[in-house]
N, C-alpha and C positions, 0 to 999 in steps of 0.2 A: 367188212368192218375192220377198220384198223385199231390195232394197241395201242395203250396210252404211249409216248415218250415224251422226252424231256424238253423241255423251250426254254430262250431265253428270257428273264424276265420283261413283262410286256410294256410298253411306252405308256406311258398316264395322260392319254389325251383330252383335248377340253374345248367341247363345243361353243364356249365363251366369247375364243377371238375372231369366231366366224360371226356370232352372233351381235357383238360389236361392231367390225368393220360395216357390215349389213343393216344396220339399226333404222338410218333414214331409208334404206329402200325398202326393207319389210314393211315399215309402218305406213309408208304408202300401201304397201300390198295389201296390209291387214286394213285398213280406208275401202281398198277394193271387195275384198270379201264379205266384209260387213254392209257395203251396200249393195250388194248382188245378193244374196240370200234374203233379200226381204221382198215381200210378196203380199199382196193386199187377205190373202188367207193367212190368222192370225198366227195359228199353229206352225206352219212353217218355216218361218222367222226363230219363232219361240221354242223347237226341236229341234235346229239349224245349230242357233246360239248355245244352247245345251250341251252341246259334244263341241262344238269349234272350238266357243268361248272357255272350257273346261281346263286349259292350260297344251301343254306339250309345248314342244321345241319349235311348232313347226318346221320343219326337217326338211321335208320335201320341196314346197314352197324357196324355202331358204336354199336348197340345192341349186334352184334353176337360177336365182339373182346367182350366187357365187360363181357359178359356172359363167354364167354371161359375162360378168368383173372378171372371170381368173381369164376368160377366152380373149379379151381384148388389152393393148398395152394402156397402161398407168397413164399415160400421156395426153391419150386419146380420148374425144369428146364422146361418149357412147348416150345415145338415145332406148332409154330401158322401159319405154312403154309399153313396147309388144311382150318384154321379158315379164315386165309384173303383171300382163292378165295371163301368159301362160304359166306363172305361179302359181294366180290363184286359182287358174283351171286346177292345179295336179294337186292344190287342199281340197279341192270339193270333188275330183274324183277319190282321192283319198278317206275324204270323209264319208260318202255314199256307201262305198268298199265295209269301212266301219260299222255305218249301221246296219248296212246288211249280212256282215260277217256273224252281229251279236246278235241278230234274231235267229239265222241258223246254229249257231253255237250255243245258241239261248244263254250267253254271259249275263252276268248278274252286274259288273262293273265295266266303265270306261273311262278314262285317267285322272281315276280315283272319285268318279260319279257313279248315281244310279243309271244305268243303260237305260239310253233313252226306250225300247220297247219297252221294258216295264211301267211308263210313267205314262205314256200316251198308245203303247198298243203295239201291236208286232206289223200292222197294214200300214200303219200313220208312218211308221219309223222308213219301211220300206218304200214308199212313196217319196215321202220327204228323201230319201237317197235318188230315188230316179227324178227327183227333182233340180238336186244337187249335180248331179252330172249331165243332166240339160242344160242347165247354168254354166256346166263348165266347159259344154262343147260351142255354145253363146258366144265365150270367152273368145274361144278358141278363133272364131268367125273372124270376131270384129279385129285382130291380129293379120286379118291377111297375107298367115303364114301360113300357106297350104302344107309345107312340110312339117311343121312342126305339129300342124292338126292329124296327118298324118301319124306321126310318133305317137302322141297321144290317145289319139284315136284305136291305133293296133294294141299300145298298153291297156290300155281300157279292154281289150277281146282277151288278151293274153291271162289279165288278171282273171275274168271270169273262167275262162279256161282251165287256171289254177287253180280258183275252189270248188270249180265241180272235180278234177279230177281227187282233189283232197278231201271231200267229199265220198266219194268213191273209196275211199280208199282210208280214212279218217281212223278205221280200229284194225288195221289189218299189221302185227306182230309180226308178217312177213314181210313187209315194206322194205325193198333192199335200198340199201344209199342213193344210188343213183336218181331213181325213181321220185325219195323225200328232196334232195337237192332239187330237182324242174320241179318240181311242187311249190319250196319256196323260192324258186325265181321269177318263176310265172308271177304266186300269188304276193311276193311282198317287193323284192327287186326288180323286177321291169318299170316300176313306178319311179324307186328309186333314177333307173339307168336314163328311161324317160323325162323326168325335171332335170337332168343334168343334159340331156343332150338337145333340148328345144332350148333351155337355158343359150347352149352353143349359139343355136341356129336361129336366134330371136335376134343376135348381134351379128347376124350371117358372118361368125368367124369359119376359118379355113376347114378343110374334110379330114386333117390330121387331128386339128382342136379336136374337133366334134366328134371322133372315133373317139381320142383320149376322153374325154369327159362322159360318156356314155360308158364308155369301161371302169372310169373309176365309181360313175351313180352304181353300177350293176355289181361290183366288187364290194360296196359299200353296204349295199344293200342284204346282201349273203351274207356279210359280217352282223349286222344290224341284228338279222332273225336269227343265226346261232345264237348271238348273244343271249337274243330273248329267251329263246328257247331253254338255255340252259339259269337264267335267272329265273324261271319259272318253277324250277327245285332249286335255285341257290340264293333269290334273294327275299323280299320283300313288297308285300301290297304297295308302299307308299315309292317303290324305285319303280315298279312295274304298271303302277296305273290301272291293274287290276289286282284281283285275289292270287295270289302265290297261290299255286297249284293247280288253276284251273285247267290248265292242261292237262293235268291228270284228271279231273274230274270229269272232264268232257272225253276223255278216255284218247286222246288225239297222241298218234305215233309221230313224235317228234327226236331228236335225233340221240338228245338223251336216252329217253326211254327204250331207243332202238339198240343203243347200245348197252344198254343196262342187259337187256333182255337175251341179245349174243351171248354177252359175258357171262350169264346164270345160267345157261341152258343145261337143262336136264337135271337141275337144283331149285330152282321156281316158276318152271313152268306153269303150278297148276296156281299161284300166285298172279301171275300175269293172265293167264286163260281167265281166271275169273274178273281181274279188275279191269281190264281194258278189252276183250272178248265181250265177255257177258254183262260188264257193265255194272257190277256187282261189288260197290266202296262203299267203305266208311272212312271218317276224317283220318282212323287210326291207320288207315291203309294207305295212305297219301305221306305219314311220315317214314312206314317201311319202306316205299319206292325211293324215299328221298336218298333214308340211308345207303339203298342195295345200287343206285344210280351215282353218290357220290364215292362209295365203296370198291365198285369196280373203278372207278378213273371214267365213265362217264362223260361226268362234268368236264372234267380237266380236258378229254379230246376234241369235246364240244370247242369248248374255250379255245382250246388250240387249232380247232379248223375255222375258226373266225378268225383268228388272229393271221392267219395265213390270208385268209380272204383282204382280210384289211392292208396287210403289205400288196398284194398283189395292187389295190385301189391308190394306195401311195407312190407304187409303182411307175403307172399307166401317166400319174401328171405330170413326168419328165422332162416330157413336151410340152410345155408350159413353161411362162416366161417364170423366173425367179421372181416372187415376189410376196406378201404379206396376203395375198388371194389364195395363192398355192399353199403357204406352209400353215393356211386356217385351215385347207381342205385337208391337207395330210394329219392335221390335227384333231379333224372330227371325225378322221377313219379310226387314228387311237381309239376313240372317245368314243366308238362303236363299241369294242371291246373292253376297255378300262372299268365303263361302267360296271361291267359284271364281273369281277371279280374282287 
């Protein structure tokens, strides 16, 4: 575990101008998602709609059109059909990922809803996700993009991959860095790295495009979940789309908490053994980890190894033609970490 030190102050990015530029291709996209999740069982649709329709940025989705636009020049007539159903493949494996996440996590909330398990059942919920990613391997078909069903395809193994080993491994106060890092690449970043690089490969741009844009999804990606990670002691239910804390509630060694726990040792240990060990909180115990987590500097390294992840994602789109494609993307790697601070 490293020391805090000093950063320069961070760029204030803003997922806006990507969101913009992208406006008529998403809205086709979201046309697509909304007719693919419907299903003559009534529930499905209606558990579907629940968490899709619930808001967010869609992120992912939105990766793979940018990617596609930023991989081909301004000039050129690009055909984005195969690009928007491998979009809304990576929402509905994405959203799958989700409902199945909050039934093992037993979450109470999802972006700023009741979790869908609670509302129709923890079978219903789980169903309805392998539903969703049958839909999105469908998707995937009708693209007669064997490589890009590839990519997706191994994102989809890699992710489950990464919650069972977090999973495994969910309350263990020895979790060295390394270890939490493939944790969330596996489980939150290969998604990421994934919509950016079929994005590529839906506009068969060139193998330097397509490296760069799969480096900067996977860059982005690692930035995205520090962020999170550390807005989970540092910001708010209504930034976070869930309950502030739950991380700590669910007792899960996230990188904060890992390093909180370096930094105290042999001063609250039996503090940490019993809340995240044994499992053994109250509300009032959620506000001491908050402080002993922002107290050591924590927070701040957290912040500061997303921020580093995010320049490296800024980095990587060099090769990339100059243009208002490019400087959204470098924009919404800010915009990874601005949010949380």
């Amino acid at each position: 575990m490293t020391a805090p030190r000093a950063k320069a102050p961070r760029p204030q990015g803003d997922v806006e101008a990507l969101a913009a530029l992208a406006k008529a291709d998403m809205a086709a996209v979201d046309a697509l998602i909304v007719d693919r999740m419907q299903s003559p069982v009534p529930v499905i649709p209606l558990l579907a709609e629940h968490i899709i329709a619930a808001g967010g940025k869609r992120l992912r989705p939105l990766l793979t059109i940018a990617a596609a636009r930023a991989a081909t020049s301004a000039s050129t007539e690009v055909d984005l059909a195969g690009a928007m159903k491998l979009a809304a493949s990576v929402e509905f494996i994405h959203t799958a990922t989700l409902l199945h996440d909050d039934v093992v996590d037993g979450s109470e909330r999802r972006r700023g809803k009741v979790a869908a398990h609670l509302i129709w059942g923890s079978a219903t919920s789980v169903l309805v996700g392998d539903f969703l990613f049958a839909r999105a391997f469908e998707l995937m078909v009708e693209t007669g993009q064997l490589r890009a069903l590839g990519i997706l395809a191994q994102a989809s193994s890699v992710i489950a991959q990464g919650e069972v080993l977090q999973l495994t491994r969910a309350h263990d106060l020895n979790l060295d860095q390394e270890t939490y890092l493939r944790i969330i690449s596996a489980k939150t970043a290969e998604l990421f790295a994934a919509a950016a690089e079929s994005g590529a490969v839906g506009v068969s741009a060139d193998e330097k495009t397509t490296a760069a844009l799969r480096a900067f999804g996977l860059n982005l990606g690692l930035a995205f979940q520090l962020a999170d990670d550390a807005l989970d002691y540092g910001g708010s239910s209504e930034t976070l789309g869930k309950n502030a804390g739950d991380d700590f509630r669910e007792g899960k060694a996230t990188l904060p908490l890992l390093l909180a726990v370096a930094r105290t040792r042999g001063r609250e240990d039996a503090f940490w053994e019993r809340t995240i060990n044994k499992g053994e909180r109250t509300e009032d115990d959620f506000r001491r980890a908050r402080e002993l987590i922002i107290g050591t500097g924590a927070l701040t390294s957290t912040l500061d190894a997303a921020a580093d992840y995010a320049d490296a994602a800024k980095a990587s789109l060099q090769v990339l033609l100059a243009g208002p494609w490019r400087d959204a993307l470098e924009g919404l790697a800010d915009f990874a970490v601005s949010r949380a601070t």
